[in-house]
N, C-alpha and C positions, 0 to 999 in steps of 0.2 A: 635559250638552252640552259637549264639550272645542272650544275653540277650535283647538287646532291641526290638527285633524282636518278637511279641505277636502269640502266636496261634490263638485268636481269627482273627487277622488279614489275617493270613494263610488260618485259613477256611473259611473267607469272601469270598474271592480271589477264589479260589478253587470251592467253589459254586457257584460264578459269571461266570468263566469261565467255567465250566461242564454244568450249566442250559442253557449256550448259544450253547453249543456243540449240548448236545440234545435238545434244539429248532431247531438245524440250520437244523438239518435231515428231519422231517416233513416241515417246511418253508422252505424249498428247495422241495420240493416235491411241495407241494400245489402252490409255485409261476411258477414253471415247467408246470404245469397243465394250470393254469391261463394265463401265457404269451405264454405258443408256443403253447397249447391247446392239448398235448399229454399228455397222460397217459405214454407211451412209455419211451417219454423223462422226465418227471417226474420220473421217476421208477429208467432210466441212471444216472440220476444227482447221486441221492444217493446213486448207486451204486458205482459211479465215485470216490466220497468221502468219500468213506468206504473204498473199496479195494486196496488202493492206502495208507492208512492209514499202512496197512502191511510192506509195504515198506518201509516207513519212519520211522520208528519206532527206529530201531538198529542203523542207521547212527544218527539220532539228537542224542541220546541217550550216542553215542561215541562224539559228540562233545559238547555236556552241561558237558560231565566227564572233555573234556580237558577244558573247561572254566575258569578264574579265576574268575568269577563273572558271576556264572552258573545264575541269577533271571534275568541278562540284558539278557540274550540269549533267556531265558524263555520267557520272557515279547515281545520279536522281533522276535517269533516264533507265539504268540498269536498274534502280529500286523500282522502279514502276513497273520493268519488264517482269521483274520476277513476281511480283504481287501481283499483276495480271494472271502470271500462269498459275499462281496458288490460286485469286477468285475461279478461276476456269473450273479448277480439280475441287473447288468446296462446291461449286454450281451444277457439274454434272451428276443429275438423279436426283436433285433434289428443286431446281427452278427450272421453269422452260428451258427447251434445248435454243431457241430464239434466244433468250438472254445469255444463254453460254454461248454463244457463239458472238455475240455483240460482243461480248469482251475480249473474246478472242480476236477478233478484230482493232479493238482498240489495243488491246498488249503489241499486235504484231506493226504499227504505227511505231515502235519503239525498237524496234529489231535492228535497224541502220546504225542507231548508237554501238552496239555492240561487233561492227564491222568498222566501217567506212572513218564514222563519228572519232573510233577510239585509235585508227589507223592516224589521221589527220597528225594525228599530238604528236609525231614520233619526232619532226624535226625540232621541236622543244625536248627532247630527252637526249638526243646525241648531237654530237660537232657536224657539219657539213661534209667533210671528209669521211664520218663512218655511216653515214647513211646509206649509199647503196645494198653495204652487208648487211647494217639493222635492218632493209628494207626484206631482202632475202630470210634474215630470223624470222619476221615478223610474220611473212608467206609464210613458214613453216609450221606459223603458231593455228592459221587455217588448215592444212594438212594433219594436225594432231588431231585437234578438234574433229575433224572428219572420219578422223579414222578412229576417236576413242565415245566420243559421243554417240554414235548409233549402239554400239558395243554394251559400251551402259548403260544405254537404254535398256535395251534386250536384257542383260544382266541381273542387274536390280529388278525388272520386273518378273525372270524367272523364280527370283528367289524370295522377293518382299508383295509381290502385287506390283500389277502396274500404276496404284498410284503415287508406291513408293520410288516410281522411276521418273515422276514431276516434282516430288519432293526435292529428287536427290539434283533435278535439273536446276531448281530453284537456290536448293546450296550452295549449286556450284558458281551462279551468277553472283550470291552474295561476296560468296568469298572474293570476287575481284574489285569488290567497293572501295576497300582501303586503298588499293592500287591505282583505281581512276580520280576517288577523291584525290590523293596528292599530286597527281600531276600537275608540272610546272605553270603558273600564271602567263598569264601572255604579257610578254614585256611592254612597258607605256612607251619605249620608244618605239617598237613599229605599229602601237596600236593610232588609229586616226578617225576622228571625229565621224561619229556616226549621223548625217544629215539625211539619209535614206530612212525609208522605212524598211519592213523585213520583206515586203512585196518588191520593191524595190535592187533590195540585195539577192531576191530570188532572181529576178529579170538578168543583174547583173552577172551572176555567174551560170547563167545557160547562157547568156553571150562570151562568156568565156570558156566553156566548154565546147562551145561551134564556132568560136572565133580564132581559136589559136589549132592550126593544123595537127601538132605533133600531139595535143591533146583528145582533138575531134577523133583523131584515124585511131586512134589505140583505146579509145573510148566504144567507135564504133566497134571495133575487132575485138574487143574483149565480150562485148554481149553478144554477138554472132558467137561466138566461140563457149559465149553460155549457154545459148541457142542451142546448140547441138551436144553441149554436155546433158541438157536436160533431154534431148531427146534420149540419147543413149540412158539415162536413169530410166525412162521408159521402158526401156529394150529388158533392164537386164534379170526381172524374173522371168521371160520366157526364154532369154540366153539360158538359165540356172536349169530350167526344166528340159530344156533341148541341147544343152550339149554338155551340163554337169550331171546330169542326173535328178533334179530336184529344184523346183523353182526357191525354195530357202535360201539354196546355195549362190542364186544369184547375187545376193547383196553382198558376199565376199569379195566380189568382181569390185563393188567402191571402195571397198578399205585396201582391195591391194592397188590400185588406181593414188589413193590417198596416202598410201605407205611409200610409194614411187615416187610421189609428189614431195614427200616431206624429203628423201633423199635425194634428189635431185636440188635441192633448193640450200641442203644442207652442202651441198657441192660449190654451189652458185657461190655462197654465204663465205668461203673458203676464197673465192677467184671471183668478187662481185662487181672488177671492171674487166674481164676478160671476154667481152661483146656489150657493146652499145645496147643498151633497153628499149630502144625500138625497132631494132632487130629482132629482137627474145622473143616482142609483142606477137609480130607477125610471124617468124619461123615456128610459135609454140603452136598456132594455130596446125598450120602446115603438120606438123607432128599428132596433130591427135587428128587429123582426116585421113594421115595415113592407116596412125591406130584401129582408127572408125574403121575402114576399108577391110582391115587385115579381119579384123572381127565375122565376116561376110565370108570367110574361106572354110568357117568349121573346123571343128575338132578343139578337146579342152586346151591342150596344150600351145596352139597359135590364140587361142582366145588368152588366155591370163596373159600370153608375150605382150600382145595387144593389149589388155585392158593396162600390162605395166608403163605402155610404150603411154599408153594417154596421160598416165599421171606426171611423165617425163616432159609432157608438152605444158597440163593445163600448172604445174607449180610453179618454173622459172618461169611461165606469161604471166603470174600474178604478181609477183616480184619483181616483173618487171615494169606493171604496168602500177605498181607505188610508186617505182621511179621515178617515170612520168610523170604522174602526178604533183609530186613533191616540186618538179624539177619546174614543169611551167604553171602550176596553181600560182597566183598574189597570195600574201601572206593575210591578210586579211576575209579571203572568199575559201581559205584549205578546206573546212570542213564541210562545207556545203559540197564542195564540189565531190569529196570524198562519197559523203553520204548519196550523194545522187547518182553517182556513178554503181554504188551500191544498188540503189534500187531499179535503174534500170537492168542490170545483169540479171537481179530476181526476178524482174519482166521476161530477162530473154528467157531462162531458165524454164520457168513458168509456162510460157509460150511453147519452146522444144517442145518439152512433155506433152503439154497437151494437144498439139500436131502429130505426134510422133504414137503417143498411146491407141489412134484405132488403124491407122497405118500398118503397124506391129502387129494388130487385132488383127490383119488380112495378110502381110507378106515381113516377117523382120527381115528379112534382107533387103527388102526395101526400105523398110524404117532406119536399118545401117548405115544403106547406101544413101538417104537422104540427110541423115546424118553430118559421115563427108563428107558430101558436097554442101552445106552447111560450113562447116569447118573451111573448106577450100575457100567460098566464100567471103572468111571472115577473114584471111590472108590476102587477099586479094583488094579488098574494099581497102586496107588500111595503103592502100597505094594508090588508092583514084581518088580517095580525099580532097575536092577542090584545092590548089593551089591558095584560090583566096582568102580562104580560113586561115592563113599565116600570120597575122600580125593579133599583137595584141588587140583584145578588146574593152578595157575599160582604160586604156591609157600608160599602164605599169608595165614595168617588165617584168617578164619569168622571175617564179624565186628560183636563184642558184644558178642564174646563169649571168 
């Protein structure tokens, strides 16, 4: 942990880099739209840069751990992202949409950096003792980003064109460069001789991801729990047209979802041992199946209660499950595991959606109700967790315990 290194600075960084994440999703869409004039291909982009995110995730994850100055690796992992998303926006209309999309692919290999990768570092920026709250700031810094990044999107592209709403996403990852380069070195006393290879350190930390319970259950329950947030993404422009008035209005349903999320965490953040975090894990689930549920009753008024009530569930489960993480990660495997835990959640999320998209197509209150029971679930799993899975598995103990 270097003293000189400020958490304000941390969360600067972090929100610059996540609000550019999520702008770059929709301003990838809308200049897709605008330059090749497909809906199609607009749809691919983002698909391209998503699913491709899965994959990335474990490997960066195994080499920011071998790092000795994990922030430079950080920081030329977010240079790549953003040069990806600029090649994308010089590529569309002018080379194959086959090559714009290759690259799309390859930029979105890099998306975990900007999550999981840059979460990792936090127990180098503060003391043991203020990490549960930085954990709860840090949730928050996802919460803003979710609810200012689509925003800007839309924003910038009503008034500049949509490709000045890639540009503006591209900015915004820059500007967290100086913030990821300086973060703190990894200290030579708990770094330790690297005699594996990077296949090797991939092997070792999915055995510590399924080997230690309190990690596997809150692992599993946070992707179930993405599981059914991606479904309900699904739901919510024919929520917007069926019970606001207008399918647009749907996507107001995530920002106030995201605006719940930030204040709730900002709560957390306040009183951040006031419940056990694998508590938070599983009750947050519980909390957005009820949401999900309530959603199924109609009428705008129980719907936005609902959509508030989810974002009360899905912010303290995130925050809580950095806890975890931080608490039984080895100090040596953090960012992989960060990162992979990353990329499966974009699995689940992924998945929801696309189970949940012709479901919706035939009955949304089935696509709701399956939702829930999703969510239910993903509360419930985190309790049948084999026993066995308890003990470490590469030999170390828990950090922080």
């Amino acid at each position: 942990m270097n003293t000189r290194y400020s958490l304000p600075f941390y969360l600067a960084g972090a929100v610059a880099a996540r609000a550019g994440d999520e702008m770059s999703g929709p301003a990838l869409m809308l200049a897709g739209f605008a330059l090749a004039g497909s809906a199609a291909d607009a749809s691919a982009l983002l698909a391209g840069i998503t699913v491709s995110a899965a994959v990335g995730g474990p490997v960066l994850g195994a080499l920011i751990d071998r790092a000795r100055r994990p922030g430079r690796l950080l920081a030329a992992l977010l240079a790549l992202y953003a040069a990806g998303l600029g090649a994308v926006l010089v590529g569309l209309g002018r080379v194959p949409f086959s090559v714009t999309l290759l690259i799309a692919v390859l930029t979105g290999l890099m998306g975990p950096a900007l999550s999981g990768g840059w979460t990792a570092q936090l127990p180098r920026v503060v003391p043991a003792g203020r990490l549960p709250r930085a954990n709860s700031l840090d949730a928050m810094t996802f919460s803003a980003a979710g609810l200012a990044g689509p925003a800007l999107a839309g924003g910038v592209a009503e008034a500049l064109g949509a490709p000045a709403a890639v540009v503006a996403s591209v900015a915004l990852i820059a500007l967290a460069l100086p913030a990821a380069w300086s973060l703190p070195s990894r200290s030579v006393r708990v770094r330790r001789a690297r005699a594996t290879s990077v296949l090797g350190d991939l092997a070792a930390g999915m055995r510590v991801v399924v080997g230690r319970r309190p990690l596997a259950r809150a692992t599993l329950t946070s992707v179930l729990s993405c599981a059914a947030q991606g479904m309900l993404t699904a739901c919510v422009a024919l929520l917007g047209e069926r019970v606001l008035g207008g399918a647009g209005r749907g996507a107001l349903l995530l920002s106030c979802a995201a605006l719940s999320a930030l204040v709730a965490n900002a709560v957390l953040a306040r009183f951040p041992r006031a419940v056990a975090p694998d508590t938070v894990v599983w009750a947050g689930a519980l909390v957005q199946a009820v949401a999900l549920g309530l959603m199924t009753a109609g009428g705008p008024a129980v719907l936005v209660v609902a959509v508030l009530l989810a974002g009360i569930g899905e912010g303290p489960q995130l925050a809580a499950l950095f806890e975890v993480r931080h608490r039984e990660a080895p100090e040596h495997l953090r960012g992989q595991i960060f990162t992979t835990g990353a990329s499966l959640k974009i699995t689940g999320f992924a998945l929801g959606a696309a189970v949940a998209g012709p479901v919706a197509a035939r009955s949304l209150t089935g696509a709701l109700t399956l939702a829930a029971s999703v969510a239910v679930l993903a509360a419930l799993a985190f309790h049948v967790v084999p026993s066995a899975a308890g003990g470490p598995a590469d030999g170390t103990q828990p950090s922080g315990r």
